[in-house]
ROSE-4610 file (N, C-alpha, C; in Angstrom, 1 decimal, always signed):
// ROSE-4610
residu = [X/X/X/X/X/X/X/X/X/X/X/X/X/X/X/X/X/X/X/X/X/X/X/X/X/X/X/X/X/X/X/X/X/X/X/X/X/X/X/X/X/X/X/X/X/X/X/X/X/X/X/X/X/X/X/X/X/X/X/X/X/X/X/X/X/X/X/X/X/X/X/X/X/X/X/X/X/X/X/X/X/X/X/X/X/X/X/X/X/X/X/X/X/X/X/X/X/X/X/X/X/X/X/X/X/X/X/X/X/X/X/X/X/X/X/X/X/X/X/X/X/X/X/X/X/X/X/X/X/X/X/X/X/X/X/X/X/X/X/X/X/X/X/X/X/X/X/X/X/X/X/X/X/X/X/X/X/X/X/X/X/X/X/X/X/X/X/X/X/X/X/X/X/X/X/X/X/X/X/X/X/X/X/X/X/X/X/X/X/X/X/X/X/X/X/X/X/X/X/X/X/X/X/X/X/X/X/X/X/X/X/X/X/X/X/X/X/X/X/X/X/X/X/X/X/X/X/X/X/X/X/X/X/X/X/X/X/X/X/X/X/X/X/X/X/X/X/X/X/X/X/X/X/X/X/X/X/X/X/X/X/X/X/X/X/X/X/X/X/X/X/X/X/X/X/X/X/X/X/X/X/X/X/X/X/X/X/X/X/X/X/X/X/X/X/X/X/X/X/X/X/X/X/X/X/X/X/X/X/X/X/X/X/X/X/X/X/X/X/X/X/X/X/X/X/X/X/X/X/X/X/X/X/X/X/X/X/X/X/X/X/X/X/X/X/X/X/X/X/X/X/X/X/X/X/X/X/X/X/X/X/X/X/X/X/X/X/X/X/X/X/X/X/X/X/X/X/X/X/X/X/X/X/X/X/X/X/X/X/X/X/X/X/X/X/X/X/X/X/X/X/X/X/X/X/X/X/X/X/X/X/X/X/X/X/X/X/X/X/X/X/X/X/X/X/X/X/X/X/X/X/X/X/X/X/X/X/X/X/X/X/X/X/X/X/X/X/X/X/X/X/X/X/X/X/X/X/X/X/X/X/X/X/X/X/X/X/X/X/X/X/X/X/X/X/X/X/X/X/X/X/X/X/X/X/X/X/X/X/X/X/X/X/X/X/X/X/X/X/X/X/X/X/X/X/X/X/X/X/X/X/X/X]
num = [1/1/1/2/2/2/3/3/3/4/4/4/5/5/5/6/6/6/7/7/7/8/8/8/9/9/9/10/10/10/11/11/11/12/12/12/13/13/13/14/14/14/15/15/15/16/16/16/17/17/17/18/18/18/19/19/19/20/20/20/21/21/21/22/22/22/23/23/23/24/24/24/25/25/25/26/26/26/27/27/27/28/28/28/29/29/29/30/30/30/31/31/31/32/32/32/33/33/33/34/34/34/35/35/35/36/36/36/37/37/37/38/38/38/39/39/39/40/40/40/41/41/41/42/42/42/43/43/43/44/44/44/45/45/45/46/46/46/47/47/47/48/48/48/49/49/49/50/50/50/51/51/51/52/52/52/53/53/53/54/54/54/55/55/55/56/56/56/57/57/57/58/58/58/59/59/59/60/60/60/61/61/61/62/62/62/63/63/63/64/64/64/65/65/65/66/66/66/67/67/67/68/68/68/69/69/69/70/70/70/71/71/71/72/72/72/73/73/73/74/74/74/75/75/75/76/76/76/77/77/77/78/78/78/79/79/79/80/80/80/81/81/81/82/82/82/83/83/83/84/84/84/85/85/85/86/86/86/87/87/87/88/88/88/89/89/89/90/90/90/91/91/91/92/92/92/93/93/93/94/94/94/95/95/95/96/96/96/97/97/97/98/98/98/99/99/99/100/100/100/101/101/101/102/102/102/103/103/103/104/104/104/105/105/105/106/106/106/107/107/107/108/108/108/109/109/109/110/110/110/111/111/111/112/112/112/113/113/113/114/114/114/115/115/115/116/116/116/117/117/117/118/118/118/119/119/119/120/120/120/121/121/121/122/122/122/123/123/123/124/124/124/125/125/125/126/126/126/127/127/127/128/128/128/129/129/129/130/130/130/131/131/131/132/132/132/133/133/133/134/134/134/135/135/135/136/136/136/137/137/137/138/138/138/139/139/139/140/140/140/141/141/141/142/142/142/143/143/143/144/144/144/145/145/145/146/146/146/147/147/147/148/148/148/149/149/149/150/150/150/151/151/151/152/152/152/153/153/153/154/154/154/155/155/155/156/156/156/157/157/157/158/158/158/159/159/159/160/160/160/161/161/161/162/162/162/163/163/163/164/164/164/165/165/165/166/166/166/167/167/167/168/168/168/169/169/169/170/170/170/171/171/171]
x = [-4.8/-4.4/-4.2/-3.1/-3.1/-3.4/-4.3/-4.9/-4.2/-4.2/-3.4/-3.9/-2.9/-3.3/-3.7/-3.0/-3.9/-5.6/-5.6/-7.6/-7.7/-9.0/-9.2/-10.0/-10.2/-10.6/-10.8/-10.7/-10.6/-12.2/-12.9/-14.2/-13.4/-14.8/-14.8/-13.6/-14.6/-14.1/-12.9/-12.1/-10.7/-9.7/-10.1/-9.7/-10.1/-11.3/-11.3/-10.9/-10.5/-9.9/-8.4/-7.8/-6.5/-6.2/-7.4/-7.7/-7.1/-8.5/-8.1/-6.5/-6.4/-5.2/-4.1/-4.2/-3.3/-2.9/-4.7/-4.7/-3.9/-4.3/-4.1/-2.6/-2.0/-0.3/-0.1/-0.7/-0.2/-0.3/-1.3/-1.1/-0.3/+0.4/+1.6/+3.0/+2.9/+3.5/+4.1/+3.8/+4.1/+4.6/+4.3/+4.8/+4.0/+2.8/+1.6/+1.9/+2.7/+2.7/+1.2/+1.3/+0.3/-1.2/-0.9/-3.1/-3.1/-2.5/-2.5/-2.5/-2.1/-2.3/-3.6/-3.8/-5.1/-5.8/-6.1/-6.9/-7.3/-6.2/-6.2/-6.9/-6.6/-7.0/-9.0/-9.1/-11.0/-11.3/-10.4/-10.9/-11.0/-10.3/-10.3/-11.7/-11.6/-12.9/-14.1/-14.5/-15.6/-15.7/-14.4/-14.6/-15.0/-14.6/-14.3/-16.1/-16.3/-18.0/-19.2/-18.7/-19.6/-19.2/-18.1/-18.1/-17.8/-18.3/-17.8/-17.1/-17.2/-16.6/-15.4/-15.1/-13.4/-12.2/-12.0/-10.2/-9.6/-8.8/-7.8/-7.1/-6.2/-5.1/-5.5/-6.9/-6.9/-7.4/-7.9/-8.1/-6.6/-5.4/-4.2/-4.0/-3.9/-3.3/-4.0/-5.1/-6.1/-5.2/-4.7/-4.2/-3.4/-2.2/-0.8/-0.9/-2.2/-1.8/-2.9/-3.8/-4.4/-3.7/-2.9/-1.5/-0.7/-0.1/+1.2/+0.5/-0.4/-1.4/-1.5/-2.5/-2.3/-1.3/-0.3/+1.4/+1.2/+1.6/+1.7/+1.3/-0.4/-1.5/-1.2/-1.1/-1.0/+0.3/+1.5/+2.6/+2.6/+1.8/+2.2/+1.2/+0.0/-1.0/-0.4/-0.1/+0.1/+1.9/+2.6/+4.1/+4.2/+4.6/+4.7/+5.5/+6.9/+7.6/+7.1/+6.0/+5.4/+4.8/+4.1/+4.0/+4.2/+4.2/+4.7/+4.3/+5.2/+5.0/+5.1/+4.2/+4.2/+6.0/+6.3/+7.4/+8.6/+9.4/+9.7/+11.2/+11.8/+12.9/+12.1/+11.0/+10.4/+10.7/+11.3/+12.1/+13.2/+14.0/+15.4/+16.1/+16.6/+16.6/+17.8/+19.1/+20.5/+20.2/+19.4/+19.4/+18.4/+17.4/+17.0/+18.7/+19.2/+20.2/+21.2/+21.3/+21.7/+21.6/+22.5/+23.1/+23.0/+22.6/+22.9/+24.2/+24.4/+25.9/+25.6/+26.8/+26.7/+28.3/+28.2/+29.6/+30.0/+31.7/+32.3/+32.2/+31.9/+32.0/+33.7/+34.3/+35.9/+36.6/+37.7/+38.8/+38.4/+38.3/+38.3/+39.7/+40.5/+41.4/+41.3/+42.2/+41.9/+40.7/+40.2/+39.0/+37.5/+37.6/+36.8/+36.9/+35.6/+34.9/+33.3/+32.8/+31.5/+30.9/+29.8/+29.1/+28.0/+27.6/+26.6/+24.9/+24.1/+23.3/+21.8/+21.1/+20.1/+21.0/+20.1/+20.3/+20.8/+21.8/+22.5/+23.9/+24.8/+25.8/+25.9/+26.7/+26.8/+28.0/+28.5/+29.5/+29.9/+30.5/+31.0/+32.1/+32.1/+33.3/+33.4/+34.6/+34.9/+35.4/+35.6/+36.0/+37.4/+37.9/+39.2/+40.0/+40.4/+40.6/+41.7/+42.6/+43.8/+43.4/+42.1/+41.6/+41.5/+42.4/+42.0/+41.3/+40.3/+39.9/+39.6/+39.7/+39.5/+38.4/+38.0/+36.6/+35.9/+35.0/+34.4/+34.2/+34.4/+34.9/+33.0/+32.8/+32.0/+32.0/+30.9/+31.0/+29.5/+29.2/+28.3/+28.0/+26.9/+26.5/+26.3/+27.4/+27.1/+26.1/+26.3/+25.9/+25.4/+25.4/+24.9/+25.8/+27.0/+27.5/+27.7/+26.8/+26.8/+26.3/+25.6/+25.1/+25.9/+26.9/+27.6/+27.3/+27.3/+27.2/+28.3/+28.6/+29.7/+29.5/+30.6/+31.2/+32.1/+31.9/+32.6/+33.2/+34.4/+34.1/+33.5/+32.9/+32.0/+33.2/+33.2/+34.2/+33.9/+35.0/+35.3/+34.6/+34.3/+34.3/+35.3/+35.3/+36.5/+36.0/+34.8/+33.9/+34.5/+35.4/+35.0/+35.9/+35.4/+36.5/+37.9/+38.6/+39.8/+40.1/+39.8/+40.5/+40.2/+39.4/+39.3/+37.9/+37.6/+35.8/+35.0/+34.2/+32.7/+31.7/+30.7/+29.2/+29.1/+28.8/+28.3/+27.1/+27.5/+27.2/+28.0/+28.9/+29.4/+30.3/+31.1/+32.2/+33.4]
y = [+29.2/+28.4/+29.3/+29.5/+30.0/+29.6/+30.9/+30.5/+30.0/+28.7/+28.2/+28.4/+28.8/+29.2/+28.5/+27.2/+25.8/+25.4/+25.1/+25.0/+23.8/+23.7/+22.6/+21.5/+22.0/+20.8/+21.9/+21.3/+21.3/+21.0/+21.9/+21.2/+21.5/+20.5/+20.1/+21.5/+22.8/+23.9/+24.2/+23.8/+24.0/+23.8/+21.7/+21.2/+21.4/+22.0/+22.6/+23.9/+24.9/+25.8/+25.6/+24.7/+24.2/+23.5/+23.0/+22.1/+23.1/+24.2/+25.2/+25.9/+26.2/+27.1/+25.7/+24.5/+23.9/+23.8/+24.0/+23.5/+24.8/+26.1/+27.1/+27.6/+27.0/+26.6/+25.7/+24.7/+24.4/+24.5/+26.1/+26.8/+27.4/+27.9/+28.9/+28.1/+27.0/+26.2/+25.0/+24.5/+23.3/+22.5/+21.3/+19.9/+18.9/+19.0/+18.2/+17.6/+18.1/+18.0/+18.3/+19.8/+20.2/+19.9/+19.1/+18.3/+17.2/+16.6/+15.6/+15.8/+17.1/+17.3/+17.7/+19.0/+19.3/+18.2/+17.6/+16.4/+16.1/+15.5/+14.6/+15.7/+16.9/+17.7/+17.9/+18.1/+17.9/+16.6/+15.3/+14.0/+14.2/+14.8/+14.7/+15.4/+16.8/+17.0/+16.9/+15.6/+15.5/+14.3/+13.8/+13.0/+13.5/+15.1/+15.9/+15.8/+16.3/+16.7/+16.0/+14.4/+13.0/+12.8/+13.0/+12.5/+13.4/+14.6/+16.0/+15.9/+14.8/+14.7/+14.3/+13.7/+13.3/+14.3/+14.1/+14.6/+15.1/+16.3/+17.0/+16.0/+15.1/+14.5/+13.6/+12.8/+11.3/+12.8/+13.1/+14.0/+14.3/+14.8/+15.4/+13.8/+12.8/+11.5/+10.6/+11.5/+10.6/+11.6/+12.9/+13.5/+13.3/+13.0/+12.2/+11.4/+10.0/+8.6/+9.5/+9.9/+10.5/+11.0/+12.2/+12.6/+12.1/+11.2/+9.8/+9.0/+8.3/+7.4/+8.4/+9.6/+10.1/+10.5/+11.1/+11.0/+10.1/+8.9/+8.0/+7.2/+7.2/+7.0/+7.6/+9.1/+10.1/+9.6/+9.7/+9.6/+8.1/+7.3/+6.4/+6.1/+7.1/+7.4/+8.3/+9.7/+11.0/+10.2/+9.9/+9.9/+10.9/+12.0/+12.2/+12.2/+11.3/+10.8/+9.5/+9.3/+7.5/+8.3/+9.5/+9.9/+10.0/+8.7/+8.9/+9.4/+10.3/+11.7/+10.7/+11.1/+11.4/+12.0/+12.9/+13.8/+13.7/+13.2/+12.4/+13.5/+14.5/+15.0/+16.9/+17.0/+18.3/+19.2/+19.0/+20.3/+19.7/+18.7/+18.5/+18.6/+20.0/+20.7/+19.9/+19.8/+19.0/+17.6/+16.9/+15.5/+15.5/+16.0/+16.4/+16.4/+16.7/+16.7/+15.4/+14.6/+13.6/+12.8/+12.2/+11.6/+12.5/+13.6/+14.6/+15.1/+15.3/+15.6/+17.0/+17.6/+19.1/+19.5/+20.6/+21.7/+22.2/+21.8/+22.7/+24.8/+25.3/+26.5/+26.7/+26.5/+26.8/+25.7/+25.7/+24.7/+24.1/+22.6/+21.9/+21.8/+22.1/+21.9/+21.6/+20.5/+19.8/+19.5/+19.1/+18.1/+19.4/+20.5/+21.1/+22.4/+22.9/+23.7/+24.3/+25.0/+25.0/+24.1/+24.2/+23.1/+24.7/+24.5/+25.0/+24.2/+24.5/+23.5/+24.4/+23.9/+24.6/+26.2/+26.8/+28.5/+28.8/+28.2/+28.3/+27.6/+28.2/+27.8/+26.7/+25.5/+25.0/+24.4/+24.8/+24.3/+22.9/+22.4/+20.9/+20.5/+19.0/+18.3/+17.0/+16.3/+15.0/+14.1/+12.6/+11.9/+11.9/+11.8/+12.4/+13.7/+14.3/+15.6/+15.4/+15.0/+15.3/+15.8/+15.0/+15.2/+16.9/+17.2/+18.4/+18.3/+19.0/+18.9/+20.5/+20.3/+22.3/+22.7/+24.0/+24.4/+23.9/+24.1/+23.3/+21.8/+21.1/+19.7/+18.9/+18.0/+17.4/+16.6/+16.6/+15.6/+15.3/+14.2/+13.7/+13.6/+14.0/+14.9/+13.1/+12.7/+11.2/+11.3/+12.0/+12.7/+13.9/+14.0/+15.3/+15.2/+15.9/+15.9/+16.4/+17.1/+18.6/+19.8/+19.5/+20.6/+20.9/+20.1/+20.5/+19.0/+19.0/+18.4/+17.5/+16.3/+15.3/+15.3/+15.0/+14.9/+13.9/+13.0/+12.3/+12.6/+12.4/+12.8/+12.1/+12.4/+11.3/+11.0/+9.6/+8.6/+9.4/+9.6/+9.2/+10.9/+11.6/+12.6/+13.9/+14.7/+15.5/+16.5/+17.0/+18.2/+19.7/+19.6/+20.7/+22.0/+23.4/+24.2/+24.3/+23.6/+23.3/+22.6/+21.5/+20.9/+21.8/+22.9/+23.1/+22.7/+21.7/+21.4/+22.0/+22.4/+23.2/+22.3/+23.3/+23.0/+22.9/+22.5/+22.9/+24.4/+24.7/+26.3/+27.7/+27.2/+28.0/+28.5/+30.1/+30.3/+30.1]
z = [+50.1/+48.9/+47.7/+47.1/+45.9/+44.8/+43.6/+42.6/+41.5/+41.1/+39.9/+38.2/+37.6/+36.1/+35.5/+35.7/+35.1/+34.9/+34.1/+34.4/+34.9/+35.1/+36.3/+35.1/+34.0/+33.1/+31.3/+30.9/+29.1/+28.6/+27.8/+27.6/+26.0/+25.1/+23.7/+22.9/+23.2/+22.4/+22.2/+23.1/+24.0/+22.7/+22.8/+21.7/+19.6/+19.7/+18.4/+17.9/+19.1/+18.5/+18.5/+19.4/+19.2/+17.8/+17.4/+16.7/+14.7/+14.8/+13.8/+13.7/+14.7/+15.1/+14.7/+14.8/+14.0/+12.3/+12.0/+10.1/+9.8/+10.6/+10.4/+10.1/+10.8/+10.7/+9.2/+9.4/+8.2/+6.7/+7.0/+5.5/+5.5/+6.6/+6.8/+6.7/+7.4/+7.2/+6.6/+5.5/+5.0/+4.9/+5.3/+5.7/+5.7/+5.8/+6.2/+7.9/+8.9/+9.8/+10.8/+10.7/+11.7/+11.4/+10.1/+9.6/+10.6/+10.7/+11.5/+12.8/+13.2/+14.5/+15.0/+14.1/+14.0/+13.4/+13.4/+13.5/+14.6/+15.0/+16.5/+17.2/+17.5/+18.1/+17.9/+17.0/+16.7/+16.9/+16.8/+17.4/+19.0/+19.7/+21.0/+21.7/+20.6/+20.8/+21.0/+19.8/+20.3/+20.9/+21.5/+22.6/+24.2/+24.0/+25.0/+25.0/+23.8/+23.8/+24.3/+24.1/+23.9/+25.9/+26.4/+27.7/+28.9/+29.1/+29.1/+30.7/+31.2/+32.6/+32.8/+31.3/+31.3/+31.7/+32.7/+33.1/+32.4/+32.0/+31.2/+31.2/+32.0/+31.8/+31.0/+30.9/+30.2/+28.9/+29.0/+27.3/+27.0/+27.6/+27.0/+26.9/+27.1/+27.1/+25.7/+25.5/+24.3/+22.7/+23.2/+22.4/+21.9/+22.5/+22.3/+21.7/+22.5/+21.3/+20.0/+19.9/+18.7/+18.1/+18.3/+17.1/+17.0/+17.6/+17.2/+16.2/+16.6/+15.1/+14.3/+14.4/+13.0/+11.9/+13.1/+11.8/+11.3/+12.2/+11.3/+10.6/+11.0/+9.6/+8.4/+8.6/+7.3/+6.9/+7.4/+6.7/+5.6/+6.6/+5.2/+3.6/+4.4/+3.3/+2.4/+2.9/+2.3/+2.0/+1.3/+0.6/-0.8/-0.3/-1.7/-2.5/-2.4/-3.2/-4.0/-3.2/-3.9/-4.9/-5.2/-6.6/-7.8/-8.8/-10.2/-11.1/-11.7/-12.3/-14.2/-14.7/-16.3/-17.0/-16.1/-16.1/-15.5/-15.1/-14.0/-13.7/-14.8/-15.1/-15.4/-14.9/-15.4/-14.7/-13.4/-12.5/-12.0/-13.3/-13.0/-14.6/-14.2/-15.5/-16.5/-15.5/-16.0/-16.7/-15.7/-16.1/-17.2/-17.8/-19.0/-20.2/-20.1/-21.3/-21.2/-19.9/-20.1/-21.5/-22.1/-23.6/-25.1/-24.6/-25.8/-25.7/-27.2/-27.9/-28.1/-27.3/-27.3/-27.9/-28.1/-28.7/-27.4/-26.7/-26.0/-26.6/-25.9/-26.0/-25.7/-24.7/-24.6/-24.2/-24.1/-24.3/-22.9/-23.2/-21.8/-21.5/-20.6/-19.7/-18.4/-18.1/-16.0/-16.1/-17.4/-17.1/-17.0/-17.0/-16.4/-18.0/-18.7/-18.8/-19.5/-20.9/-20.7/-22.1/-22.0/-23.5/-23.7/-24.9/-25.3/-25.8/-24.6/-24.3/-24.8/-25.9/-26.3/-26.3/-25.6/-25.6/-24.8/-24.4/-23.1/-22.5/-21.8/-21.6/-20.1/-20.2/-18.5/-18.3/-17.6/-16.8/-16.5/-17.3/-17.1/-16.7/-16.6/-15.9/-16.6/-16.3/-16.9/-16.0/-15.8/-15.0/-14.9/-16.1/-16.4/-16.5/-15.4/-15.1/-15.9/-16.6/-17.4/-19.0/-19.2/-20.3/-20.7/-22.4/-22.9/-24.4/-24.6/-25.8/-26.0/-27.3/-27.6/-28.0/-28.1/-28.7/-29.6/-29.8/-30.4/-30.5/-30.0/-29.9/-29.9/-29.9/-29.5/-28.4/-27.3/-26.3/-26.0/-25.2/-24.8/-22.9/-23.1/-21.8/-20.9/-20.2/-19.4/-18.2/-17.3/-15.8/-15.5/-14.4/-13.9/-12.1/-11.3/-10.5/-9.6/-8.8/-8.4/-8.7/-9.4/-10.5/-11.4/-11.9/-13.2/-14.4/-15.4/-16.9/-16.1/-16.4/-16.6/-18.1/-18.5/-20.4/-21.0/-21.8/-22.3/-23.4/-24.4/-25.6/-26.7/-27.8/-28.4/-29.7/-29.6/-30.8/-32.4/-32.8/-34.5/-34.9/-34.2/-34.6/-34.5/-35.9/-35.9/-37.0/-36.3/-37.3/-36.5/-35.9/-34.9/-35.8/-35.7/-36.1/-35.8/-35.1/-34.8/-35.9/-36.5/-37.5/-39.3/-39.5/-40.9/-41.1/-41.0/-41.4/-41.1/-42.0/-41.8/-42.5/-42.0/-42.9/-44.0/-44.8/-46.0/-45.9/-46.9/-47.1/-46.6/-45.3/-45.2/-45.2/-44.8/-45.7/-45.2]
């Protein structure tokens, strides 16, 4: 009879170093997938430990439903979109300037070009691609569409260097 690689049974340890070598992934890996596995995996263990005669198959069978419940324990515990943030726009940098009135930097033509936003230039767009307005113009930051500014133009104003009006004070 030939010798098979398979083991003839799984004791406790089996499953707690399967167990490690799971959390162990998921510092390398992140998801919060393999906590849950390694979990299930140290639960099996010390079921392995408490009844040491149990069968690899009913232990690999206790593992399965053990890591299926735990996903899905953890997942509905662990959500981390159910997290409400104080900050809610703090690494969404665009939508932060939604309804501020910015200065085109160049001539909008086909609906498309830049605003000068704080210390910085972005790339905009309008719903109305026929729409042209010229430098300097004023507009109002509506959207965010792709990663580009959507822009309306803002009513009743006509401060822009295009028409002659300046600041006071200057020359």
């Amino acid at each position: 009879m030939m010798e098979s690689w398979w083991p003839d049974s799984l004791v406790f340890w089996h499953w707690w170093i399967f167990g490690v070598l799971c959390l162990g992934l998921e510092l390398v890996i992140p998801g919060v997938f393999f906590l849950w596995i390694g979990l299930a995996a140290g639960a099996v263990g010390l079921v392995a430990m408490m009844l040491p005669a149990l069968p690899w198959e009913v232990q690999a069978l206790l593992f399965a439903i053990a890591s299926l419940a735990s996903t899905v324990v953890g997942r509905r515990l662990w959500r981390p979109g159910a997290v409400v943030s104080d900050q809610p726009l703090l690494n969404r940098r665009a939508f932060q300037h939604v309804g501020s009135v910015v200065t085109l930097t160049t001539d909008l033509e086909d609906g498309r070009g830049r605003v000068k936003v704080a210390d910085g230039e972005w790339a905009v767009v309008t719903d109305a691609s026929t729409l042209r307005l010229p430098r300097g113009s004023h507009v109002r930051i509506t959207s965010v569409r792709d990663g580009l500014l959507v822009i309306a133009p803002v009513a009743g104003t006509a401060d822009s260097p295009a028409t002659g009006n300046s600041a006071p004070g200057g020359s």
